[in-house]
N, C-alpha and C positions, 0 to 999 in steps of 0.2 A: 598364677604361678604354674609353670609346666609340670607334670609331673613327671617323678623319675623313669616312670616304665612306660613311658609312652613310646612308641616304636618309631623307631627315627627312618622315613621313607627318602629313596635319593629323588631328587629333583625331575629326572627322566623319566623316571615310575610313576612319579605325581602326576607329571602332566597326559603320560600315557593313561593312568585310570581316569583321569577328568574326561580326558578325548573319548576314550571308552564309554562313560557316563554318558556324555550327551546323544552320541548315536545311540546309545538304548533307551534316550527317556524321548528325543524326536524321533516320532514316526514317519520313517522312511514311505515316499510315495514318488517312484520313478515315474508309473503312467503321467503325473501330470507336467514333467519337462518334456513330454513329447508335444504339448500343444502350447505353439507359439504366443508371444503376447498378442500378436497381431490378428490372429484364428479365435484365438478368446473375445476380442472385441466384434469379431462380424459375427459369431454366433449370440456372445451378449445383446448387442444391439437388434437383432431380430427375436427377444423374450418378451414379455408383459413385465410391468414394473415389481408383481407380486410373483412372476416364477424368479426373478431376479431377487428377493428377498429369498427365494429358496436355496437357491444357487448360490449366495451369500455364505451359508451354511455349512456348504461341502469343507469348505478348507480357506485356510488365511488368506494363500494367496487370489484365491478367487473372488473373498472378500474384499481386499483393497484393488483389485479388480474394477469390481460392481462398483466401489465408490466414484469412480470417474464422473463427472458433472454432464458431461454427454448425452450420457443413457436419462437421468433425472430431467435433463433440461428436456427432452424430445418428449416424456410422458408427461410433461409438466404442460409444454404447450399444446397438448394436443388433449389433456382434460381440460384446459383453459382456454381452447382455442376460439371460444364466444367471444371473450373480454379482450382478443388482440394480442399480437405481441409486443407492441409496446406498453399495453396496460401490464401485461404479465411480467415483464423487465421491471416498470416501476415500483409493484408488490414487491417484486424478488428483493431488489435491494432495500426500499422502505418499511421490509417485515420480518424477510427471514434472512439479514445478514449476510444476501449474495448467494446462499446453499440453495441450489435447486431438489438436493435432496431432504434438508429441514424443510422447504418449502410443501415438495410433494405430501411429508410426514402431518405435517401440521393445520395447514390449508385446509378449509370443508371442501367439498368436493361431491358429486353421486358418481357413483360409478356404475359404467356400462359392461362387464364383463357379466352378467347374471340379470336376475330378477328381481325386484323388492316385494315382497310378499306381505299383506296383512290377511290373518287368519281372524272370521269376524262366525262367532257364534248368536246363536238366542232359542229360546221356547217358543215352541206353538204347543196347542194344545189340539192334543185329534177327537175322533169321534169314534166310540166304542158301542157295538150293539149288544144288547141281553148282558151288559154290565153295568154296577152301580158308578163306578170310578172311569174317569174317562184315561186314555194314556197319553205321556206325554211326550214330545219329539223333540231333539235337539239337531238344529240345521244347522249345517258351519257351509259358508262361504266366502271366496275369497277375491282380494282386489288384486290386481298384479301390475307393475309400472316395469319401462323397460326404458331407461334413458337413453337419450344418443349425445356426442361430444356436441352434434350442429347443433343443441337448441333445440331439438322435437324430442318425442317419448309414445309410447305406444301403450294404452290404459285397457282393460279386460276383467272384466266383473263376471263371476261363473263359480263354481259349484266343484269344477273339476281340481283334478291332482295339478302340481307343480311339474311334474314329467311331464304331463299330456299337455298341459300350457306351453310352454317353454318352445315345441317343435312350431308354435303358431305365434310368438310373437315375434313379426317381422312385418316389413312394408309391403310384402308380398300377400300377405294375409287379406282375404275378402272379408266384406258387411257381413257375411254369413257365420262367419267365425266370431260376429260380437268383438274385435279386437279395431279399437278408434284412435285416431292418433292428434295428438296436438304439437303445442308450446311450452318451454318452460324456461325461466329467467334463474341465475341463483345468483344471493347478494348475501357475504359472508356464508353462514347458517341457513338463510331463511332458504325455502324454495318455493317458487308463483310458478302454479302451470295450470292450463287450461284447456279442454278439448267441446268440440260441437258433435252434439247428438243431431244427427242431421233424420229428417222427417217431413211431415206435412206442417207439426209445432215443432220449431229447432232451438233444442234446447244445450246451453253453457253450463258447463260442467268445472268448477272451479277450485283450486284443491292449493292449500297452502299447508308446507312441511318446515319440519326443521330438521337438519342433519345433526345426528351425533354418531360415536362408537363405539367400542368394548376395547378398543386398544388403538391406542397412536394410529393414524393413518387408516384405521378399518372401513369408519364410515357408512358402519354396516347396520343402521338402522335410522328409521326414520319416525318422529314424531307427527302425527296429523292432527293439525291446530283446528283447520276449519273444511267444511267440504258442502256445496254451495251451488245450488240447481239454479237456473233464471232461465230466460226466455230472451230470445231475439228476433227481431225483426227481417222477413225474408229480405228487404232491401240492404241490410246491415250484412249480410252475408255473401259473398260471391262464388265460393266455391269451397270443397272441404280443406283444402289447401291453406286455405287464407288462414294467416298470423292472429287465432282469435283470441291471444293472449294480449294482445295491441288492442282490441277494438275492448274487451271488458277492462282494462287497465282504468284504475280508479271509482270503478264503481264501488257502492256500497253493497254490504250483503243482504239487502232487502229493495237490490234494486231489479228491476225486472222492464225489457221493452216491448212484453207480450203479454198484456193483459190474459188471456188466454192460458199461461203456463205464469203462476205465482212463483217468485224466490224462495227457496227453501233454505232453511242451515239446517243440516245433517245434527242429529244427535248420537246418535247410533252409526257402529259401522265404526267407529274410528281407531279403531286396533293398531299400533304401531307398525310398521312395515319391520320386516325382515331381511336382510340379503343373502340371496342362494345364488351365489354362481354358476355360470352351464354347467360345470365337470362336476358338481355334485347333487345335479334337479336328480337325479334319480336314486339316490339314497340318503335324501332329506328328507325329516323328520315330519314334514308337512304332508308327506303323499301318504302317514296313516289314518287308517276311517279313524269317524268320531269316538267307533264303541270300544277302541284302544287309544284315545287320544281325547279326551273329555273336557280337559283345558290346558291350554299352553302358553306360558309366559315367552314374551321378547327378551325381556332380558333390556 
């Protein structure tokens, strides 16, 4: 029931404060009618799939923007681009409903923009002179992986910060730098990679992961199942080049072609990986020493 004192407004007043209403509760934003639909798309399509999640952000229309299937499909085959593009069609529609962007979300995947880091600590014990007690040291060391789209990754075992890493993991990097490169397969989750310690005894280096993340699509850490020394034979070998992930495929973890270097499985050392991308190797939480940083969870 209306009341009586309610104040009777005319028609043209109404719709005048409603129109009023709306231009004061949407926020006006002229700059972006100056950039065409068309300038949007060639600047979109030259982002990373994750500055395009930023750029999401700005504003609506930039959001249904970014949703174009386009931009998804070209990051999509080109973290996929092992498995083909007709393998990658038949996922698309057999998993994610046709979406290349549920696809990119959902799909495992490693990614190549950064590092994957495990931080591996332990004790040793030193030697103290004209004292009863001896002191004790805590070494942290770390492993560092550096995937590529083609199926190779670049491995580096060392002592040093994630900064000073990062300027040396590339194909340009010499023996001397300690940075070896192999293979790697991934099927769903799992990931099979494998690199050759080359020498006088040339030794396979074998390392099985499982991806997971902290959020949809992160993908930002990695589980180490197993990690797996053997030996091979110089004739099994042809050059550091060679797909050594092909020739140890199937072995067991106690198989060994060099009498001379036994199979090992790793005990120790298997700290989860990390992912630090370039733009922040220099204010990650990994390049603090130990005697500010004494242990640190993955998460």
């Amino acid at each position: 029931m209306a009341s009586d004192f309610a104040p009777s407004v005319p028609a043209e007043l109404e719709s005048a404060l409603r129109l009023r209403s709306m231009r004061y509760l949407v926020t006006q934003r002229p700059w972006l009618d100056l950039y065409g639909i068309n300038l949007l798309h060639e600047v979109f399509a030259r982002l990373a799939p994750y500055d395009l999640g930023r750029a999401s952000c700005v504003c609506r229309k930039w959001r249904y923007t970014i949703r174009n299937p386009i931009f998804w499909r070209n990051a999509c085959l080109k973290a996929w681009q092992v498995s083909g593009v007709v393998e990658n069609y038949k996922t698309l529609q057999k998993k994610y409903e046709g979406s290349w962007r549920k696809m990119w979300l959902l799909r495992p995947r490693v990614r190549t923009d950064g590092l994957y880091v495990s931080r591996n600590t332990y004790i040793r014990t030193g030697v103290a002179e004209w004292t009863v007690t001896n002191p004790v040291h805590v070494v942290c060391y770390f492993r560092y992986i550096r995937f590529f789209p083609s199926g190779r990754f670049l491995y580096k075992n060392s002592s040093q910060k994630v900064k000073d890493v990062a300027k040396s993991m590339n194909f340009r990097a010499s023996k001397t730098d300690s940075v070896f490169g192999g293979h790697y397969t991934l099927s769903d989750d799992k990931v099979e990679a494998a690199l050759l310690y080359p020498g006088m005894r040339p030794t396979v280096l074998r390392i099985r992961l499982r991806l997971r993340g902290t959020a949809a699509g992160a993908n930002n850490r990695m589980d180490m199942l197993s990690l797996v020394t053997s030996g091979v034979n110089n004739n099994e070998v042809r050059g550091d080049d060679e797909d050594i992930l092909g020739l140890v495929e199937g072995w067991q973890d106690d198989e060994t072609h060099n009498p001379d270097v036994p199979a090992i499985s790793h005990k120790r050392g298997l700290t989860p990986f990390v992912f630090v991308p370039f733009e922040e190797v220099e204010k990650s939480v990994l390049n603090l020493p130990v005697d500010k940083m004494d242990f640190f969870v993955p998460g």
